[in-house]
DOKE-863361 format. One line per 8 residues: their letters; for each residue x, y, z negated of N, C-alpha, C. Coordinates in steps of 0.05 Angstrom, whole numbers, m for minus. Each point is the difference from the previous one (the first is absolute). Layout:
N
a = X:Y:Z:X:Y:Z:X:Y:Z; ...
END
This chain:
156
xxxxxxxx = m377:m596:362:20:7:m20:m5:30:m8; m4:10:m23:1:21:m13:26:24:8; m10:20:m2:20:13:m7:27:m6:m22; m11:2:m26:27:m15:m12:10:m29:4; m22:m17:9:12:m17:2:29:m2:18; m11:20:20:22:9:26:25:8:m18; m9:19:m12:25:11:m15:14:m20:m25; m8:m18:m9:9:m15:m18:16:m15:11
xxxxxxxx = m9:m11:22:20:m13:25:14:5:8; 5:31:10:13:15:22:25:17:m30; m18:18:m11:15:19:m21:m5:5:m25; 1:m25:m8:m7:m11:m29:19:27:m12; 11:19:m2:12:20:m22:m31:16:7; m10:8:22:m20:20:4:m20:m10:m24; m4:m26:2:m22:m9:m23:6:m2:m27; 29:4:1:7:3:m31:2:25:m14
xxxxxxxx = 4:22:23:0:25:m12:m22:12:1; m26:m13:16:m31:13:m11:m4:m15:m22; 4:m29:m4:m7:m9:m29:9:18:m17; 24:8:1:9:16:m21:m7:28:m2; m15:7:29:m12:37:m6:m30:m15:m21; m1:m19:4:m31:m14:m9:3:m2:m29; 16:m10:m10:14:m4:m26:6:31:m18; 15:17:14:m1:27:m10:m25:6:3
xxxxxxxx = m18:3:18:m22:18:m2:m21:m12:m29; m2:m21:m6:m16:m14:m26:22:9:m22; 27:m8:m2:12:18:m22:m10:25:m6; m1:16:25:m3:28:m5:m33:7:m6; m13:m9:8:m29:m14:m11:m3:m3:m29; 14:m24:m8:m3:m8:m30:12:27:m16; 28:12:9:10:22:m4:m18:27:m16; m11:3:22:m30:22:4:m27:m3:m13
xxxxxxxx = m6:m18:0:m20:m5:m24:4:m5:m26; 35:m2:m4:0:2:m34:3:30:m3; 15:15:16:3:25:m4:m30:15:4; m14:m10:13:m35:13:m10:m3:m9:m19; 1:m20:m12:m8:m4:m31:19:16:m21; 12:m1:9:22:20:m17:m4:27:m7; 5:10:27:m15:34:3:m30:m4:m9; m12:m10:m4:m37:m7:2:m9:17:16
xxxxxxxx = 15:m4:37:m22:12:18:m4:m18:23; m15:9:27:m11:m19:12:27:3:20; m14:m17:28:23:m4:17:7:18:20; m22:13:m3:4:24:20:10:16:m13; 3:7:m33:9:25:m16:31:m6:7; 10:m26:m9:18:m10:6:22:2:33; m13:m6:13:2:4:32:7:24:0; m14:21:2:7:23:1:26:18:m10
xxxxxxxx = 6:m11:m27:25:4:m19:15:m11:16; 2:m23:12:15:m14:18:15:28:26; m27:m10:15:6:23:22:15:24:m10; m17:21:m15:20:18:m15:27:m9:m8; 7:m9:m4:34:m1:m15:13:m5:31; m16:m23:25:18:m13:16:m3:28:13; m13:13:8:4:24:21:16:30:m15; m7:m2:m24:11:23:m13:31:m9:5
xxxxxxxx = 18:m17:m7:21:m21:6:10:7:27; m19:1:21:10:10:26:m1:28:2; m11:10:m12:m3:32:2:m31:7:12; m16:m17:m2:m32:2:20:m15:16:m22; m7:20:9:m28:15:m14:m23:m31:2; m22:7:m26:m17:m19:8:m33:21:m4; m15:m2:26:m28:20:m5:m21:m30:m4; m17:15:m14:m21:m25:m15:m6:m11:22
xxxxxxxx = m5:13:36:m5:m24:26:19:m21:m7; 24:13:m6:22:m22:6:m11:m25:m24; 0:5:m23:m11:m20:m23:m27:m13:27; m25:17:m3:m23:m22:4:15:m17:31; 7:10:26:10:m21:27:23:m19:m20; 12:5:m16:21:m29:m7:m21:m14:m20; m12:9:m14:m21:m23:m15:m24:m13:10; m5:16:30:m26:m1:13:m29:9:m16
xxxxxxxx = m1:12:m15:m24:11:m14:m8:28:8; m25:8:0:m11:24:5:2:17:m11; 1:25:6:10:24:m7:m5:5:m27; m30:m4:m13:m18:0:m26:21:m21:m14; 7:m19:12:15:m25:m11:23:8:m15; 18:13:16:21:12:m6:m3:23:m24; m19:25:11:2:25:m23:m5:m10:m27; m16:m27:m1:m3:m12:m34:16:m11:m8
xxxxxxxx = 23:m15:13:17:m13:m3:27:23:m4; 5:20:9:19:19:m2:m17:12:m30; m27:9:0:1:8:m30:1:m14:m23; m4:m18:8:10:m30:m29:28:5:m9; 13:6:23:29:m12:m6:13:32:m4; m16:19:6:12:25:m9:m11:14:m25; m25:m18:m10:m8:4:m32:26:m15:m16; 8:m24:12:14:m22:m20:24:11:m1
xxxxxxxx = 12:25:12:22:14:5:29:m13:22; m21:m12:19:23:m24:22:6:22:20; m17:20:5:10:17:25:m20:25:1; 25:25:16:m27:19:4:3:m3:32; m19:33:m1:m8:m7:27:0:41:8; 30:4:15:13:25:0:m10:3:31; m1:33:4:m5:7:27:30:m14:23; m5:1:12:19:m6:37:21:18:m9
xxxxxxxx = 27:1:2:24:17:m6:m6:10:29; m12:3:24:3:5:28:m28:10:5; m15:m6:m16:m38:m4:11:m15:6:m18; m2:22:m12:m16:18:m24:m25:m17:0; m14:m11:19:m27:m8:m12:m1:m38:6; 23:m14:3:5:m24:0:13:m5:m32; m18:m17:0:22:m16:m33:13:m24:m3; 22:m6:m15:11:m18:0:1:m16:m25
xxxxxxxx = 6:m24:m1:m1:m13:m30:24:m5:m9; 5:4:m21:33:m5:m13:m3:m13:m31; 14:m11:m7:8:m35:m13:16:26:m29; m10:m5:m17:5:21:m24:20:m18:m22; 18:13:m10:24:m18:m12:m8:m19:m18; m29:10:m14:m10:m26:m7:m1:m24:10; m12:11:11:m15:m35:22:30:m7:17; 20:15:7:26:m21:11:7:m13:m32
xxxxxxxx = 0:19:m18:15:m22:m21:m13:m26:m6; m30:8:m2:m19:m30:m2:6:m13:14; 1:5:22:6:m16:29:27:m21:m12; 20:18:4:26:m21:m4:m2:m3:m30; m16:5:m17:3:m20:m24:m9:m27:1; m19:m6:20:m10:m25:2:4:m13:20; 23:25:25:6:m17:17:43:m14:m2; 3:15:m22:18:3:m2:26:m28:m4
xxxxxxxx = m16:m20:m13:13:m17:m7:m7:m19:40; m15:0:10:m3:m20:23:25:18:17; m1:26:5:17:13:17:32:m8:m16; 1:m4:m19:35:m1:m7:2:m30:15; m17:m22:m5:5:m25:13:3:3:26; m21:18:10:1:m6:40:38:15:1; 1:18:m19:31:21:9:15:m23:2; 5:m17:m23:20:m22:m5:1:m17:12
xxxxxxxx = m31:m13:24:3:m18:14:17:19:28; m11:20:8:13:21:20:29:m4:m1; 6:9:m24:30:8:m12:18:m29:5; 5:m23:7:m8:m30:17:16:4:25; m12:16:13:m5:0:25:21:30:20; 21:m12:20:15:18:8:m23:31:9; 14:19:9:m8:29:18:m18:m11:17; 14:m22:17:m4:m4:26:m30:m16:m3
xxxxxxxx = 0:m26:m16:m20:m20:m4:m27:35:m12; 17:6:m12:m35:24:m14:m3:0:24; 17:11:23:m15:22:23:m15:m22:19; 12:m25:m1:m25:m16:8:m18:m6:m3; 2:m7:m31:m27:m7:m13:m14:26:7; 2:18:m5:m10:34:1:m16:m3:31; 14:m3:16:m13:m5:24:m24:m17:11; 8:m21:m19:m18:m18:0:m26:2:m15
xxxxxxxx = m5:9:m22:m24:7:m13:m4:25:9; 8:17:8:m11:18:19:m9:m5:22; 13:m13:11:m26:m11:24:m10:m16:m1; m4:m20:m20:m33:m13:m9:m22:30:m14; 13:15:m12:m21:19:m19:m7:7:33; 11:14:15:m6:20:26:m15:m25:10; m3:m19:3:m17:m15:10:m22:m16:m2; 4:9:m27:m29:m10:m14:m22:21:0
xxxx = 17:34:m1:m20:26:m3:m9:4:17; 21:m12:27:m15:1:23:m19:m11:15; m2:m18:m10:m34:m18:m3:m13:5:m8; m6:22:m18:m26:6:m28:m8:14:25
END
């Protein structure tokens, strides 16, 4: 007997709520490749804008290491990919507020507005499905896709 099988048996909700991290993750998939066609960039230009907004959002400085270890590309990988997207006017790339000779990359009001112009209409839907749902159910759900994300990164 399989693992799910065990679990289909035993805790058929466990198999219903990875179907459904399975189901979001291809939404957010199909999501992401219209919005590269949209923006007309690739997936890593994309990715990156990603990362920037989600860590800027927490308050995280981001240094171009941080870009190439979350995309996994090499250092050369990264500096062409940060000057693409800082010709196209998506981000500069300012000294360390702490570290005179460290730099950091920052998401330029352009490129947030592009961002939520194309991401804008999917995020009012996810608000309204949210908006649904008590304090309490968010802080579960919240819990819950946080520790599939924490456990998926922790496998890479």
């Amino acid at each position: 007997m399989s693992i799910v099988d065990e679990f289909r048996a035993n805790r058929p909700g466990v198999v219903r709520a990875l179907e459904s991290v399975r189901a979001l993750s291809d939404a957010l998939d199909r999501m992401n490749s219209e919005m590269k066609g949209d923006m007309d960039m690739n997936a890593s230009d994309l990715a990156t804008l990603r990362m920037l907004i989600i860590r800027e959002q927490r308050g995280i400085m981001v240094s171009p290491h941080d870009v190439a270890s979350h995309l996994r590309i090499s250092t050369a990988s990264t500096t062409k990919l940060l000057d693409r997207l800082e010709a196209s006017g998506h981000l500069v790339r300012r000294p360390h507020p702490s570290d005179g000779r460290a730099r950091v990359v920052v998401l330029t009001p352009k490129s947030r507005t592009e961002f939520f112009r194309h991401f804008g209409d999917h995020l009012s839907a996810m608000v309204a499905v949210a908006d649904t749902f008590s304090d309490q159910q968010l802080k579960t759900i919240t819990a819950f896709v946080d520790g599939v994300s924490d456990a998926i990164s922790a496998s890479d």
